[in-house]
LOSE-923930 format. One record per residue (C-alpha): residue number from 0; z negated, x, y negated. Coordinates in nm, 4 decimals, decimal comma. Example, Ala and Ser with C-alpha at 12.3 -4.5 7.8 and 13.67 -1.06 7.14 Angstrom:
# LOSE-923930
@seq = 0	z = -0,7800	x = 1,2300	y = 0,4500
@seq = 1	z = -0,7140	x = 1,3670	y = 0,1060
//
This chain:
# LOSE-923930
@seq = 0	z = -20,2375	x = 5,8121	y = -8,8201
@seq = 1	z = -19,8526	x = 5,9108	y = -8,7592
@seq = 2	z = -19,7475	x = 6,1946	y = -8,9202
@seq = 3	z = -19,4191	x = 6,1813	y = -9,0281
@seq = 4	z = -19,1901	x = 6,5058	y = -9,0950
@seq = 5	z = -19,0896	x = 6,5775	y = -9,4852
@seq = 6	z = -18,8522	x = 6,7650	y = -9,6147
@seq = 7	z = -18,9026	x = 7,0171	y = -9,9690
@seq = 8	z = -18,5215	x = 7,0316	y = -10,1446
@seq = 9	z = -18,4111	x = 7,1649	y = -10,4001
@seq = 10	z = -18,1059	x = 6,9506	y = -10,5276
@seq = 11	z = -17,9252	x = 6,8506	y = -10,8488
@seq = 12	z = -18,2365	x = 6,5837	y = -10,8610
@seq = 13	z = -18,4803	x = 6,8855	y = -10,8926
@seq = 14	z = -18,7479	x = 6,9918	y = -10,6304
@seq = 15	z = -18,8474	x = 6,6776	y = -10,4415
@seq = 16	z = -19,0480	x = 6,6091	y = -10,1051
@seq = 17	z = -18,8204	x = 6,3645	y = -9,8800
@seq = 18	z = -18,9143	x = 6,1825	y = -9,5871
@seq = 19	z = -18,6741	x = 6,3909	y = -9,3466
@seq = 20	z = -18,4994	x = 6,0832	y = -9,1481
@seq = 21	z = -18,4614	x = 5,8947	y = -9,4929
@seq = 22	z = -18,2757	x = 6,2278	y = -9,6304
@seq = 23	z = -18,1207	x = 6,2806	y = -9,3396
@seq = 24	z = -17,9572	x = 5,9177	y = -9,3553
@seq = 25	z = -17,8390	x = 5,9693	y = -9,7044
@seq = 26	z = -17,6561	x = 6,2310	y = -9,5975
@seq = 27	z = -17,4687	x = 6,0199	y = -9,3178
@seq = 28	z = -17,1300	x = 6,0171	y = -9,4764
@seq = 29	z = -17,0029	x = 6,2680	y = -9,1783
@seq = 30	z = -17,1996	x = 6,5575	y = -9,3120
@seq = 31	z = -17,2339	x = 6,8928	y = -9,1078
@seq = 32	z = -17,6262	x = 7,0758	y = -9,0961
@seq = 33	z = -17,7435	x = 7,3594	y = -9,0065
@seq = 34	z = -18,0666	x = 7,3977	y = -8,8433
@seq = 35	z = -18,2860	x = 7,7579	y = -8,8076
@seq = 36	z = -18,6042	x = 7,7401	y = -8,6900
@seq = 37	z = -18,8641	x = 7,9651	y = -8,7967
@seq = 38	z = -19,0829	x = 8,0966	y = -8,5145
@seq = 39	z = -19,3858	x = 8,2550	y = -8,6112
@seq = 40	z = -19,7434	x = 8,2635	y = -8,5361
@seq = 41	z = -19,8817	x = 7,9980	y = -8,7888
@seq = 42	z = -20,2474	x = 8,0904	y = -8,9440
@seq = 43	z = -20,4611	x = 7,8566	y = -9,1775
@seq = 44	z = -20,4422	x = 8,1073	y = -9,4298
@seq = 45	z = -20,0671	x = 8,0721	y = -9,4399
@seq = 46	z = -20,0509	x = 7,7070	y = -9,4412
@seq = 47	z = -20,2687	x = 7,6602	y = -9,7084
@seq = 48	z = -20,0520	x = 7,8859	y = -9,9336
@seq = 49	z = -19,7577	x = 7,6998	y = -9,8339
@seq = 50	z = -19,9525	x = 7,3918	y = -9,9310
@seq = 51	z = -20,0930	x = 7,4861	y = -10,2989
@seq = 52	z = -19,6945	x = 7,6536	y = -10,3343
@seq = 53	z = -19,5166	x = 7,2508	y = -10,2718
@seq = 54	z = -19,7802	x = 7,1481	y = -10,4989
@seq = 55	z = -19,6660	x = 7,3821	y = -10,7676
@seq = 56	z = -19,3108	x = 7,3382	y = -10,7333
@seq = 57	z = -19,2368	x = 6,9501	y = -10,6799
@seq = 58	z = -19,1354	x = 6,7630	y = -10,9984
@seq = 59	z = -18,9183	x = 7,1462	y = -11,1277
@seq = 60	z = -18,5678	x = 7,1584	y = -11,1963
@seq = 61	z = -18,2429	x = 7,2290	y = -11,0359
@seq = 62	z = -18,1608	x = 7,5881	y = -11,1114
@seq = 63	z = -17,7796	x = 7,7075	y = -10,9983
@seq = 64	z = -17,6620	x = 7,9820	y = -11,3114
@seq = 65	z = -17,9605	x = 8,2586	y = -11,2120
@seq = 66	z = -17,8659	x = 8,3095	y = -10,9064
@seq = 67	z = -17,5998	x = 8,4919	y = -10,9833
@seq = 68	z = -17,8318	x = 8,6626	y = -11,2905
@seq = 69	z = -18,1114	x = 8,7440	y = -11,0022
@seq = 70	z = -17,7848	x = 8,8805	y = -10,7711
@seq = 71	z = -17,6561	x = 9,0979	y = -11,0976
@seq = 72	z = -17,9192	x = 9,2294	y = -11,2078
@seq = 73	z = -18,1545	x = 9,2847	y = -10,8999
@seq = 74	z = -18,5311	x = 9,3031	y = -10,9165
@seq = 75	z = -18,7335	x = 9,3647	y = -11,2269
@seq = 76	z = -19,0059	x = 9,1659	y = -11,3685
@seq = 77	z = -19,0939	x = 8,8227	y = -11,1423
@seq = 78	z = -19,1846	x = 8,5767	y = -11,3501
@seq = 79	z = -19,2618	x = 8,1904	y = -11,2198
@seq = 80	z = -19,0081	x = 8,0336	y = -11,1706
@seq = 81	z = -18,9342	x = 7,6725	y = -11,3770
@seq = 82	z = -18,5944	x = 7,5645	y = -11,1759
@seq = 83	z = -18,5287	x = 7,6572	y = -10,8335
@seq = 84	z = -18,1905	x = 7,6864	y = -10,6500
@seq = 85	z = -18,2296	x = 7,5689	y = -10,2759
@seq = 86	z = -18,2458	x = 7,9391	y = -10,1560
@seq = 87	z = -18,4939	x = 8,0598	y = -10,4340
@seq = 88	z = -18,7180	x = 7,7822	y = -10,3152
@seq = 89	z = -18,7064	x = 7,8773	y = -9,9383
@seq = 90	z = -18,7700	x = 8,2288	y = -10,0716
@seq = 91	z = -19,0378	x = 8,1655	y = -10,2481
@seq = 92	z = -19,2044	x = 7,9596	y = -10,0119
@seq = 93	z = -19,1369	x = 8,2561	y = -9,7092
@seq = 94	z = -19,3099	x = 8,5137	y = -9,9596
@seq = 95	z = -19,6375	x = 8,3037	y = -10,0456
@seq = 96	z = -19,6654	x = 8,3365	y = -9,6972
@seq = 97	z = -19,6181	x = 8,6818	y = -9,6550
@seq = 98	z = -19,2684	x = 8,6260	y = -9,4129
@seq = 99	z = -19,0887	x = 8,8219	y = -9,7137
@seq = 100	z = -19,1915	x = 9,1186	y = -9,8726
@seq = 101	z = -19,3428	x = 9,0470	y = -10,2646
@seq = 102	z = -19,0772	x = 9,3293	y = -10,4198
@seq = 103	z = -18,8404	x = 9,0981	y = -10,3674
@seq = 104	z = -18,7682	x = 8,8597	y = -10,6184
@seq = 105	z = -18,6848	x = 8,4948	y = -10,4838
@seq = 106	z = -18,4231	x = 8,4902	y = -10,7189
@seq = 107	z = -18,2306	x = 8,7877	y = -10,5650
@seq = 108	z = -18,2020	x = 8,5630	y = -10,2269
@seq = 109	z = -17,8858	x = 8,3624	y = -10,1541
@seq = 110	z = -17,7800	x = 8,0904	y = -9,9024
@seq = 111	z = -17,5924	x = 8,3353	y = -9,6976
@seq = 112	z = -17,9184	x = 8,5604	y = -9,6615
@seq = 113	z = -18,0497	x = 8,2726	y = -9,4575
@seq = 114	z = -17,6924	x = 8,3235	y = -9,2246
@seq = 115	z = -17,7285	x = 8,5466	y = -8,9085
@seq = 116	z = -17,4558	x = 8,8461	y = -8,9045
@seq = 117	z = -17,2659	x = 8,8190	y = -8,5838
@seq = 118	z = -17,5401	x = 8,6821	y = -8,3820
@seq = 119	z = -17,4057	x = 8,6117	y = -8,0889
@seq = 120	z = -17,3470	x = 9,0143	y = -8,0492
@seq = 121	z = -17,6879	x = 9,0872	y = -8,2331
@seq = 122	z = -18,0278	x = 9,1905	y = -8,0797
@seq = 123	z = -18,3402	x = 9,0200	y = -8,2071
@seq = 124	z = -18,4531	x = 9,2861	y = -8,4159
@seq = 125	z = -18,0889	x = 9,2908	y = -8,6518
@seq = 126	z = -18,0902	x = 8,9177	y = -8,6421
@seq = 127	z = -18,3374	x = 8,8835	y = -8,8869
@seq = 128	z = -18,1624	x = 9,1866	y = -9,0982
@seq = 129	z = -18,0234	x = 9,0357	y = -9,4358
@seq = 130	z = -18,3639	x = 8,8768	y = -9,4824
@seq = 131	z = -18,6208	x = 9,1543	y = -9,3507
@seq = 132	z = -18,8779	x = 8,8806	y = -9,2188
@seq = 133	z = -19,2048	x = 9,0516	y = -9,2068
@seq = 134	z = -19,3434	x = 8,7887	y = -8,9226
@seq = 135	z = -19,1386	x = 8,6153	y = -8,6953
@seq = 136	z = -18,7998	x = 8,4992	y = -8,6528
@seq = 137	z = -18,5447	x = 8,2496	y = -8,7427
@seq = 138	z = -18,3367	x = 8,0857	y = -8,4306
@seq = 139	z = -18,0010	x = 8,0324	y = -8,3555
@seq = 140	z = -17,8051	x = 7,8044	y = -8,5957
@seq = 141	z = -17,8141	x = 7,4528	y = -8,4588
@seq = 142	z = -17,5524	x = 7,2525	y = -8,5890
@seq = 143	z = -17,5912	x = 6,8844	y = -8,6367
@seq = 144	z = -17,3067	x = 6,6435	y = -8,7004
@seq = 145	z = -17,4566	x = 6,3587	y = -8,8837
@seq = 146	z = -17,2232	x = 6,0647	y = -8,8960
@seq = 147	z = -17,1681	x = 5,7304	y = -9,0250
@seq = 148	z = -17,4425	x = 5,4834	y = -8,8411
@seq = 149	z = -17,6504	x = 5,8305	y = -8,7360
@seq = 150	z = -18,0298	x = 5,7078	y = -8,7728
@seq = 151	z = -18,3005	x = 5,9855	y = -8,6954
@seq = 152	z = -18,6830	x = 5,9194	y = -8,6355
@seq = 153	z = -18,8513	x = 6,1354	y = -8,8792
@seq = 154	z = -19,1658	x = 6,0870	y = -8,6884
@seq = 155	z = -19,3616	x = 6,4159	y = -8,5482
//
């Protein structure tokens, strides 16, 4: 059986699971990506968390206004989450797993926390810094032009 790569977003269309090249496509009108991977050692444990979290959080809204409530008022009281915003959802995802530390609420995490400060002057161990990864490491930022006609084989 192929397996084919998906992709979990959270967009104006809620949280959805997309079959990466098909999202990837409808994003084609000259649109700029940035790729980080996440390089970790990958247990059974971890994946299965990951697994039950997508199952919790496909089908929820779009969430953009707390953001900037999580970013105000800090921590506090976690509570599940109905509506994600894209970075909330990575967040979330990263602490199930225990790649983020649980004190931190996923609502307190923006998109530029997922940004490397000055990494081309940075070692490995303040690359991570914004974030405080417990496990692992994200890469460099690959950037990836995707243009009009750009097709990509989603298969893995």
């Amino acid at each position: 059986q192929e397996r084919k790569l998906r992709l979990l977003e959270a967009t104006a269309e809620g949280v959805k699971i997309y079959d990466f090249g098909d999202r990837i496509d409808f994003y084609r009108e000259d649109c700029v990506i940035g790729v980080r991977r996440l390089n970790f050692e990958r247990t059974g444990e971890m994946r299965k968390k990951l697994k039950k979290f997508v199952g919790e959080v496909v089908g929820k809204g779009y969430n953009v206004l707390d953001i900037v409530k999580g970013r105000v008022e800090g921590g506090g009281e976690e509570k599940e989450l109905e509506r994600y915003f894209c970075s909330q959802l990575v967040a979330e995802g990263y602490r199930r797993m225990g790649l983020l530390p649980m004190e931190k609420a996923a609502r307190e995490y923006l998109p530029g926390d997922f940004v490397p400060i000055g990494e081309e002057e940075m070692s490995r161990e303040r690359k991570n810094e914004k974030l405080n990864l417990l496990i692992g490491e994200l890469s460099e930022v690959l950037i990836v032009q995707i243009g009009r006609g750009t097709r990509l084989n989603s298969s893995h």
